[in-house]
N, C-alpha and C positions, 0 to 999 in steps of 0.2 A: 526541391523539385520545381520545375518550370511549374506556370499557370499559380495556380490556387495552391496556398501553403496549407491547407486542411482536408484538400480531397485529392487523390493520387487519380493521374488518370490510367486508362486503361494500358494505353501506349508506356506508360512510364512503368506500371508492374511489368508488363512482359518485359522489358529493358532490364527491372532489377530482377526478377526471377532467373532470367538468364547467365546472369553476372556471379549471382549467389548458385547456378545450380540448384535449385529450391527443386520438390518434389512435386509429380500431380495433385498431391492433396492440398499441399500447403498453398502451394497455386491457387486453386478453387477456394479453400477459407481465407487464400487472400484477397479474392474479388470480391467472394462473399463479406468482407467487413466492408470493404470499401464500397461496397454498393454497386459496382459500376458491369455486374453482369452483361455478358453483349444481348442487345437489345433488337429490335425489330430493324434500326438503322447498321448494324453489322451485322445481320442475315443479308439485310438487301446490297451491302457494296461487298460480303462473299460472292452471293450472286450474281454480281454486277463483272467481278473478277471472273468470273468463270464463264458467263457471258462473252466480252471480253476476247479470253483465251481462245475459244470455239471460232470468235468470229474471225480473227488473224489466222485462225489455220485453215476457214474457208476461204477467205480471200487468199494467202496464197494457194492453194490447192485449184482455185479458181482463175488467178494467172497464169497454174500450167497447164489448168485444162484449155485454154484461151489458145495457147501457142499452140497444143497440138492438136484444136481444131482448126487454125487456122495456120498450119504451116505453112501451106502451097502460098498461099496469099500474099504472106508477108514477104520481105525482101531482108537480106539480112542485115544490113545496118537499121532499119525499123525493129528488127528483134532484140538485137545488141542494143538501141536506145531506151527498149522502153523496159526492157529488163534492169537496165543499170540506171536508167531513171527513175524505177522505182525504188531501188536501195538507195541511192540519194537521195530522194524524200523521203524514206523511212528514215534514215540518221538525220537527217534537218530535223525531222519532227521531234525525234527524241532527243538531238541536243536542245532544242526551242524548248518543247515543254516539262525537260530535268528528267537525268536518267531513274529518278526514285517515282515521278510522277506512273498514276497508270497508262497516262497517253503513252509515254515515253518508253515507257518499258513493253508495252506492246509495239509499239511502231519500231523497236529494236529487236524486236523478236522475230517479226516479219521482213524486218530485210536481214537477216539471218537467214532465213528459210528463204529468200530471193537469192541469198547465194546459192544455195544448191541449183535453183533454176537456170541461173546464170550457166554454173559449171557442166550442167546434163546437156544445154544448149551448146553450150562450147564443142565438147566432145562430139554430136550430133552435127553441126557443122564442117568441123575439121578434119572428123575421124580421124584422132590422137593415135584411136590403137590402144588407149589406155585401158585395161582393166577394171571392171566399174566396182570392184573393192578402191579403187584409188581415188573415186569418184566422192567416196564416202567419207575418208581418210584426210583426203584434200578441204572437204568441208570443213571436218572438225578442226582444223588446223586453220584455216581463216578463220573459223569464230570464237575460236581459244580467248584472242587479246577482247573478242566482243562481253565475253561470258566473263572474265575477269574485271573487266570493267564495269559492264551494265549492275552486275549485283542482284542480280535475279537468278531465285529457282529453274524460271520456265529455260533459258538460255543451256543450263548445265546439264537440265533434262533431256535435249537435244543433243548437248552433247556424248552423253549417256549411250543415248538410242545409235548415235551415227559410230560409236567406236565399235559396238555391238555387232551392229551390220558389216562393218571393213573388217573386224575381225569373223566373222563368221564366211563372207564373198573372198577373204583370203586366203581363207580355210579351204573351201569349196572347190576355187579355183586353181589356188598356187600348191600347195602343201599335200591335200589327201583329195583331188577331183573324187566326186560319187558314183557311179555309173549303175547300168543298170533300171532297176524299177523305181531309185531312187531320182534320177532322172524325169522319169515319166510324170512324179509328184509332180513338177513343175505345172505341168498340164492345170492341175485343180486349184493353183493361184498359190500367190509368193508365201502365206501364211502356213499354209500343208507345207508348202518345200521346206521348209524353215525349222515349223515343227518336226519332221521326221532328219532334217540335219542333224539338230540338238540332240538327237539321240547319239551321235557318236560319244563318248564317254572323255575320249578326251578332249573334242574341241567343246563339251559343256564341260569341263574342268575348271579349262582356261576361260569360256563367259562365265563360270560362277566366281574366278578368281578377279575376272574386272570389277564386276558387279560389285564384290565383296569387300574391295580396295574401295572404292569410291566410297560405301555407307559406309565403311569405317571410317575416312577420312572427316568426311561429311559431318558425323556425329562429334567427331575429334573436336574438327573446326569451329560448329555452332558453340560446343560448351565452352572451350577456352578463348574466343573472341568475346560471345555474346553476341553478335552481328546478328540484328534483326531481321531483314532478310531470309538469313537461316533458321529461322526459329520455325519455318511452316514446315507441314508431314509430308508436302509432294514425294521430292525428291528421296526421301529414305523408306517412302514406302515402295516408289516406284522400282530402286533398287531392290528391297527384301522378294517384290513379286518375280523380278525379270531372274533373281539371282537362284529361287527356290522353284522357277518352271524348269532354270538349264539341268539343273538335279533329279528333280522330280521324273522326267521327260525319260533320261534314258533308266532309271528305276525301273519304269512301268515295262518298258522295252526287256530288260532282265528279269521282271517277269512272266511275262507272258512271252517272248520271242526265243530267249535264251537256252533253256530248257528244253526248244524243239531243235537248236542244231545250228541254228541259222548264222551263218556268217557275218557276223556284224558286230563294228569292233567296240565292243562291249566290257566292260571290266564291275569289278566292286570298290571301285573307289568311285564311283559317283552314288551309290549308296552308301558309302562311308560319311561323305560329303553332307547328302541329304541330311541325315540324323542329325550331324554334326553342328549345320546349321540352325536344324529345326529346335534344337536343345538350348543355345546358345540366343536364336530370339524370343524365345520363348522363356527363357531367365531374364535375358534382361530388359524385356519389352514389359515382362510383369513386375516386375522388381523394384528396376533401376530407373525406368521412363515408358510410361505405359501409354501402347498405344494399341487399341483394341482391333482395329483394321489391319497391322499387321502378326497380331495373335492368329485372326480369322484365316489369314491367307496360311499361319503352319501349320492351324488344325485341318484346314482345307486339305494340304498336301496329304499330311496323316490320315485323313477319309480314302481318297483317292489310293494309297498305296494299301492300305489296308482289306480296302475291299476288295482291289485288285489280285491280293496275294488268295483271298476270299476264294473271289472266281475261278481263278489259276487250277485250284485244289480239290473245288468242289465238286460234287458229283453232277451228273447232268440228269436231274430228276425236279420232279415239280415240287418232292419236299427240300432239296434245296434250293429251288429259287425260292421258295419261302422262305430260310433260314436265310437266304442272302438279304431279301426285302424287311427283313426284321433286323439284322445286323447293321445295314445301312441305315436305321430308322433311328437303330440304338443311339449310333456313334452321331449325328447329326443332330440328336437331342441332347445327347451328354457335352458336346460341344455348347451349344445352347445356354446349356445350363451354367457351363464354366465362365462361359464368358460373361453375362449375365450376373453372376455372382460374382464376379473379379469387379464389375462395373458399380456393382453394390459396395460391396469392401472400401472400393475408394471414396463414395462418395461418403459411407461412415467415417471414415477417418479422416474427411473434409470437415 
């Protein structure tokens, strides 16, 4: 081992744990010999990291509110310069200070996100006529060679988000348009459109089948490389949530909308799906590589359809809203307790 031939460091377990596939216990008794528990000084550069994160997503967010306060003002080769000026000092920056550095790997993540600003201005400009699914698509295919390269979580998470959106704005637009009331969602902001989107059954099929492609890969990738990098929970928890909302989403729709009549293309294979997922992370999240946040998010869906199937059913009487407010009480304790007790288990066998 680098350094000191009698004390491992921290860095060097997670390298052989990863190598070895070592389990969450044996992980933990192996810190535990070693002494080298994270300490007060890896709370604070987690924090520092997240920190960090937060700030590159205000400052971009902060350069596009900049331009479209100041449209009228600007001229557009000032637009075009200081947009593509700043993606050149973000990649100066992060090749200067190493793309493994945290400057670096944030300053690469930000002109990532200046590409999209770039491209929204483009189209804005020129009026392509392009479809703003292509808007999306176009991004993540510029940052493909960035995300590959940089070696960074935050980069693929982007990438993630933006295939999500192109295929959901392609769905929308090209494939099955919504009309209708489903239209009018728009009105109550991108989030409601998006949420009552998901409900079509089969364009959450296909977001659950990206979603589900990636964490698989994802997990493939970490264990047979080892690549450090890959070893943190973002990225595969971030998929378990987005992959178990596109499921979850038209679930609740079958049962509460289904049943009244309602036209809306609805099937049982995204409750087929649901189960199917929630089964499978929930073996091997507890089993195989435990990770208790995305346990939380399948007992989460399981509350939520549960009680939903609950309400569906129930009579409309104040001794059932009792028996609902006790059911609900039940299952978010028993949850509690599982979890809890799964966190116990391990630490004994640490």
């Amino acid at each position: 081992m680098s350094g000191s031939d009698s004390t491992a460091s921290y860095a060097e377990l997670q390298r052989l744990a990863a190598e070895l596939s070592v389990s969450a216990a044996a992980w933990r008794r192996a810190v535990a010999i070693a002494g080298i528990a994270p300490g007060r000084a890896d709370w604070r550069r987690s924090i520092d990291v997240f920190l960090l994160a937060v700030g590159v997503l205000l400052i971009v967010v902060g350069i596009a509110a900049f331009f479209a306060w100041n449209w009228a003002d600007l001229g557009r080769p000032a637009k075009f310069a200081l947009i593509q000026g700043g993606i050149v000092v973000a990649v100066l920056l992060a090749w200067w200070r190493g793309l493994d550095s945290m400057p670096g790997r944030a300053a690469l993540l930000a002109g990532a996100g200046l590409v999209g600003v770039l491209l929204a201005y483009f189209g804005q400009t020129y009026q392509t006529g392009a479809d703003p699914y292509g808007l999306f698509f176009g991004w993540a295919l510029l940052i493909l060679p960035w995300a590959l390269i940089g070696r960074q979580a935050g980069l693929w998470i982007m990438l993630l988000l933006l295939a999500n959106l192109a295929l959901i704005l392609y769905w929308t637009q090209v494939l099955d348009p919504p009309g209708g009331p489903w239209q009018l969602s728009m009105l109550l902001g991108p989030l409601v459109w998006i949420g009552l989107t998901v409900m079509n059954s089969e364009l959450s099929s296909w977001l659950f089948a990206v979603n589900a492609l990636a964490l698989l890969a994802w997990e493939l990738l970490a264990q047979a490389t080892g690549a450090r990098w890959m070893q943190g929970r973002w990225f595969p928890r971030l998929a378990v949530a987005v992959a178990l909302a596109t499921v979850v989403a038209p679930t609740l729709a079958i049962i509460f909308v289904a049943s009244f009549g309602e036209s809306l293309n609805l099937s049982m294979l995204s409750p087929a799906l649901y189960a199917a997922a929630t089964a499978g992370c929930l073996t091997y999240y507890r089993r195989r590589h435990l990770d208790l946040f995305i346990l939380t998010c399948c007992l989460t869906g399981a509350i939520l359809v549960l009680t939903s199937l609950a309400i569906r059913f129930m009579l409309e009487s104040v001794g059932s809203m009792l028996l609902l407010s006790l059911l609900l009480i039940g299952q978010v304790a028993a949850a509690s307790w599982w979890l809890r007790d799964v966190a116990r288990s391990e630490e004994r066998q640490g």
